[in-house]
DRENROLUM-636007 format. One line per field, with one value per residue (C-alpha): residue in three letters; chain; x, y, z. Coordinates in nm, 4 decimals, decimal comma, padded with zeros to 6 digits. Layout:
code = [ALA  ...] .
unit = [A  ...] .
u = [X  ...] .
v = [Y  ...] .
w = [Z  ...] .
***
This chain:
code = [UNK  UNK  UNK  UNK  UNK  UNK  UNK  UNK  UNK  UNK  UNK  UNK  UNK  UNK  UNK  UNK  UNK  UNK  UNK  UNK  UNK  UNK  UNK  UNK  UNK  UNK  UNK  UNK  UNK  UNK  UNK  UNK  UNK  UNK  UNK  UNK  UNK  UNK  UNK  UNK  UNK  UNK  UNK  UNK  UNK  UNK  UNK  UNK  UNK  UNK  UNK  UNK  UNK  UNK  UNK  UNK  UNK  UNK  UNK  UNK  UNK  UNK  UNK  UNK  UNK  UNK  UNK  UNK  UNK  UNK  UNK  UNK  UNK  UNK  UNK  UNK  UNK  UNK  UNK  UNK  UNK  UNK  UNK  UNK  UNK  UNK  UNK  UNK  UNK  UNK  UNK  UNK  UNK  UNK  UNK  UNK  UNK  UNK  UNK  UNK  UNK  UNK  UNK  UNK  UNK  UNK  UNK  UNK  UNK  UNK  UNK  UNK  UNK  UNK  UNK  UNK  UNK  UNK  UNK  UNK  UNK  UNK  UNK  UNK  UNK  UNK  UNK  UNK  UNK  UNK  UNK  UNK  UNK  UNK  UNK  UNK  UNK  UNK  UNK  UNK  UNK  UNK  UNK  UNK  UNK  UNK  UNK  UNK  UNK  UNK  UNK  UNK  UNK  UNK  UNK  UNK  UNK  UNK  UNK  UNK  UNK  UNK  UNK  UNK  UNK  UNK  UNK  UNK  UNK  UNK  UNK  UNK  UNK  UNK  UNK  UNK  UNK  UNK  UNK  UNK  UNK  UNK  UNK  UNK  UNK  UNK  UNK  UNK  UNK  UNK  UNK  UNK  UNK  UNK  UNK  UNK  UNK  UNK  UNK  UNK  UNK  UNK  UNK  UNK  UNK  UNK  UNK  UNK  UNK  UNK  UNK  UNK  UNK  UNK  UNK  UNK  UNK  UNK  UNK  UNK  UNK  UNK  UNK  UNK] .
unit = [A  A  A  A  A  A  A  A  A  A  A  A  A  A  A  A  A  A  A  A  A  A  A  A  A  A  A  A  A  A  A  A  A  A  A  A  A  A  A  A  A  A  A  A  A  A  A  A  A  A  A  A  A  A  A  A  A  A  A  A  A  A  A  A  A  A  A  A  A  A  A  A  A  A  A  A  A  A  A  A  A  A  A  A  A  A  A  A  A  A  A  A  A  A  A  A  A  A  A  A  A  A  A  A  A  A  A  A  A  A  A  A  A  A  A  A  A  A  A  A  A  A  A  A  A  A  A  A  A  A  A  A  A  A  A  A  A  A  A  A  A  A  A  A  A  A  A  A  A  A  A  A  A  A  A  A  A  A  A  A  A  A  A  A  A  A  A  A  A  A  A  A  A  A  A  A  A  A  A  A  A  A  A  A  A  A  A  A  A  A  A  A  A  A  A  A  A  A  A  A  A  A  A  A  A  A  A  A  A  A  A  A  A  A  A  A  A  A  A  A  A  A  A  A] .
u = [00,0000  00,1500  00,1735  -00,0781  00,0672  -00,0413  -00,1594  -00,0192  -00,2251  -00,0020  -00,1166  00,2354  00,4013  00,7214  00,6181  00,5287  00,8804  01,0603  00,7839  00,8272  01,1996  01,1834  00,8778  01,0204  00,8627  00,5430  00,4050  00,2748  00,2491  00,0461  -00,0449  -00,3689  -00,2511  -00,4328  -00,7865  -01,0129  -01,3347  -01,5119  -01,8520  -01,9572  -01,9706  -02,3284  -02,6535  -02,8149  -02,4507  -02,5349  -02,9272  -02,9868  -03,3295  -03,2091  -03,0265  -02,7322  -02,6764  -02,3486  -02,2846  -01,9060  -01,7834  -01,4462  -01,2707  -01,1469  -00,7756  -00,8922  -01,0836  -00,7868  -00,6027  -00,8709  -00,8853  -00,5309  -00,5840  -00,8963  -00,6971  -00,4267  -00,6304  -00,7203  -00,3907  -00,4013  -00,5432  -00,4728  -00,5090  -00,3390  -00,4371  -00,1161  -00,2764  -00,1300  -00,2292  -00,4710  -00,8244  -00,7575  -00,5616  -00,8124  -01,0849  -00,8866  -00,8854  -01,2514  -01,3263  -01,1190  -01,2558  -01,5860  -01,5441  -01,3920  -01,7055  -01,9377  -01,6881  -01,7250  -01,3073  -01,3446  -01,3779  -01,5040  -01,1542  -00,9543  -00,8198  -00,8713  -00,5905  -00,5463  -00,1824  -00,0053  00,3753  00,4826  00,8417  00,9231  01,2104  01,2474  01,1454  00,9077  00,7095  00,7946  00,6432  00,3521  00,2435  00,2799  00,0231  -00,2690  -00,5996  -00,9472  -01,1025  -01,1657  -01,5128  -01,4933  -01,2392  -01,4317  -01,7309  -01,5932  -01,4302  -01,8286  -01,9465  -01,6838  -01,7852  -02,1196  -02,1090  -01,8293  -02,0635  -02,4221  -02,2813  -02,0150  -02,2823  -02,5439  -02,3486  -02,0300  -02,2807  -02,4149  -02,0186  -01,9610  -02,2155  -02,1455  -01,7337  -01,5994  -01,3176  -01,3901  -01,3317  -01,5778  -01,6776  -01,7094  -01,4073  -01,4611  -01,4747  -01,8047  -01,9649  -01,8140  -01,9666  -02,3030  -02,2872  -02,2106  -02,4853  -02,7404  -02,5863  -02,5913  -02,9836  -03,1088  -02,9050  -03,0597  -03,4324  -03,4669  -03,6374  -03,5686  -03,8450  -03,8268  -03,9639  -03,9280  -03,8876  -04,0933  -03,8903  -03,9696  -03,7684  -03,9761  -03,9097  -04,0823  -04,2591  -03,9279  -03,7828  -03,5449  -03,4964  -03,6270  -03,6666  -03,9963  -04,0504  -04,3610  -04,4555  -04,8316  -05,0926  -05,4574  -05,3915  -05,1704  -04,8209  -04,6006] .
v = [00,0000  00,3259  00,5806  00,8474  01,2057  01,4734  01,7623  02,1223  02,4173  02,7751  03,1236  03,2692  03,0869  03,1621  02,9858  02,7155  02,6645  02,6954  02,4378  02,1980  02,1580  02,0955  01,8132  01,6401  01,4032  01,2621  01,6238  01,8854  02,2188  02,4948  02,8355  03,0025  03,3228  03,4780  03,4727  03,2855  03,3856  03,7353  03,8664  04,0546  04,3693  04,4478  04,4487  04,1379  03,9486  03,8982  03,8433  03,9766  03,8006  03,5050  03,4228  03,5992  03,3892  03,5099  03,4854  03,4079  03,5068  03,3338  03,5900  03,4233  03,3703  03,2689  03,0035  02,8931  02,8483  02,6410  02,4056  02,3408  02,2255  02,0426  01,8270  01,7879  01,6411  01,3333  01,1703  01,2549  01,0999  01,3967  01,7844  01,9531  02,3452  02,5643  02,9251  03,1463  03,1242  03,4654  03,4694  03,5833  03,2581  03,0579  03,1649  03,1073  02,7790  02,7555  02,8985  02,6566  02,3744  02,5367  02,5898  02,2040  02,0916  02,2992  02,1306  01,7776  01,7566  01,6466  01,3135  01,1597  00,9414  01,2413  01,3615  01,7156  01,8944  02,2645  02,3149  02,6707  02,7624  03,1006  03,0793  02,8963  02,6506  02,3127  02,2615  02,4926  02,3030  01,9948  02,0013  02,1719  01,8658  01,6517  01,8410  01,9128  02,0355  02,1071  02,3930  02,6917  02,7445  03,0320  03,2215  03,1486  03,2410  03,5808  03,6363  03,6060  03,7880  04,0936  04,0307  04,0812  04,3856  04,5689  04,4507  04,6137  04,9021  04,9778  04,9251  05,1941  05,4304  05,4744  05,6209  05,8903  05,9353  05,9957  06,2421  06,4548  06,4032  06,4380  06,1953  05,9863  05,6541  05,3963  05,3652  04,9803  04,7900  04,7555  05,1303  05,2006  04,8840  05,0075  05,3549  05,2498  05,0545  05,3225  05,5739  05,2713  05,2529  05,6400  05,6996  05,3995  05,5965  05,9217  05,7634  05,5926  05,7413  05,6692  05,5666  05,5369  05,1683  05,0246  04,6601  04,5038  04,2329  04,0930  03,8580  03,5384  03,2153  02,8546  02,6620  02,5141  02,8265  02,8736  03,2018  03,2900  03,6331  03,6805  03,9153  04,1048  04,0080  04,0758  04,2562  04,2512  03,9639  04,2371  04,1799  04,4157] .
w = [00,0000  -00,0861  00,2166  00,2208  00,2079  00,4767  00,3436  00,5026  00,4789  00,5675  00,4889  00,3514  00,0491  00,1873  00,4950  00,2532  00,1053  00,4553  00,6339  00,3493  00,3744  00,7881  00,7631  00,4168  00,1854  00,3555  00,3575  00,1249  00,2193  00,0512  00,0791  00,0849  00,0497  00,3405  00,3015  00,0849  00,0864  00,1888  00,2206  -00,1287  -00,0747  -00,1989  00,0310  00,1638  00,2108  00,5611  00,6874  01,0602  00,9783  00,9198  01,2126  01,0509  00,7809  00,5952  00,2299  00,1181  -00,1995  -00,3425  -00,6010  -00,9316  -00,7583  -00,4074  -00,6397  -00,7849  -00,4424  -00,3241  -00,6263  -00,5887  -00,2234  -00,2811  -00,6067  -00,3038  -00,0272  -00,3498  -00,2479  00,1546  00,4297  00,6621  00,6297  00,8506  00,9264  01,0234  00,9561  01,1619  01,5405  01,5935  01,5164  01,1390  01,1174  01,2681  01,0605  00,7249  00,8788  00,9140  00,6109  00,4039  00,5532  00,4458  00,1114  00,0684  00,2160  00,0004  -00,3190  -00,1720  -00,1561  00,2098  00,2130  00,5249  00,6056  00,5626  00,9160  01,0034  01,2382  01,3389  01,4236  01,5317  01,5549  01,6708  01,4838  01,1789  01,3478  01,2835  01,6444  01,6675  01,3700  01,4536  01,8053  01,6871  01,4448  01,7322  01,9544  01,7049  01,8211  01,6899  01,5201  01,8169  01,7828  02,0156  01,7965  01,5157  01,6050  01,7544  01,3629  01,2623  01,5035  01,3993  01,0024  01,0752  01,2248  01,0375  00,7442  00,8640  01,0291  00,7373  00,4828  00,6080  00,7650  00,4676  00,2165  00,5428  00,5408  00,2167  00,2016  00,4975  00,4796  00,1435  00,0854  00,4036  00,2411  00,4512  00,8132  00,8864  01,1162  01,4843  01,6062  01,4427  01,5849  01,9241  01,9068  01,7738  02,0921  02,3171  02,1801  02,1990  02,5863  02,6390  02,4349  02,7288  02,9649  02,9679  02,8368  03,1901  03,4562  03,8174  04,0798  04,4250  04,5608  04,8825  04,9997  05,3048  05,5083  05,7788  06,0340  06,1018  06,3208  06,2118  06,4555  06,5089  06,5922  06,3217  06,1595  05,8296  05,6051  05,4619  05,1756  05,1161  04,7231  04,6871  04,8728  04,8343  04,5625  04,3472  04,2574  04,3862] .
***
């Protein structure tokens, strides 16, 4: 039986070259070139009705990237993930693993690892492959969480920009979301109105004699 190759997955090519000299000839390593998919930038790419649902978009090179890593994974039994280890990295991860799914290149007796290294060393790599881990959902979902918002608040509030800064080039990234936030925090701030209510307590003993606090909830059959 010939020996299956594991398949590498880096985000640099230059990583590539460097990875595939240290782990030799049972591996292949590609790049994905950073990311590989993105959401379109026209309306309706993500649906806050729809529980959020998020449209991906590969462009005509990302395409290419992921064919090549899809005809890979034909002669391996193992893809290994070794974007880089932030949440960027993580979600190139996911999203590969998506788009091989939506091709059918996964097969189901292909193993899936997610591997990180902080320095390209021989050790450093080696040790990594021999600790791999699953996908963090947690980071992933954080990634999505970011998209969508950069996304819906980008998309209706550039076009205000545009109009009322010339040469303002988009709002969008994380500091808009974060200010919408804090004027939705400060409008509920200064909308409430304080009212002064009291509590009734009272210190009780059971036929026992031990202690208990009794609170007053309802009188006259109304809720309090």
């Amino acid at each position: 039986e010939v020996p299956r190759m594991k398949l590498v997955v880096v985000e640099s090519p230059a990583k590539a070259k460097t990875i595939n000299k240290y782990l030799g000839k049972d591996y292949k390593v590609l790049a994905s070139y950073g990311h590989i998919r993105d959401l379109p930038s026209k309306n309706g790419s993500v649906d806050p009705d729809n529980d959020f649902e998020m449209v991906w978009e590969a462009d005509s090179k990302s395409s290419k990237r992921i064919s090549d890593i899809a005809n890979a994974l034909k002669e391996a039994d193992t893809l290994i993930l070794a974007t880089d280890p932030d949440r960027e990295g993580e979600a190139i991860s996911w999203h590969l693993i998506e788009a091989l799914k939506k091709r059918r290149a996964l097969k189901k007796d292909v193993a899936v690892e997610r591997v990180v290294f902080n320095a390209i060393t021989k050790k450093s790599v080696t040790e990594a492959m021999e600790h791999p881990r699953g996908l963090d959902k947690e980071l992933i979902d954080s990634y999505l969480a970011r998209r969508a918002l950069d996304y819906l608040v980008g998309f209706t509030l550039s076009p205000v920009l545009w109009r009322k800064l010339p040469g303002s080039r988009s709002a969008g990234r994380v500091q808009s979301v974060a200010l919408r936030l804090i004027c939705d925090r400060e409008l509920e701030i200064e909308a409430f109105r304080s009212q002064e209510y009291w509590t009734v307590e009272t210190d009780m003993k059971t036929g026992g004699g031990a202690p208990f606090v009794a609170r007053l909830v309802a009188l006259d059959g109304r809720k309090l």
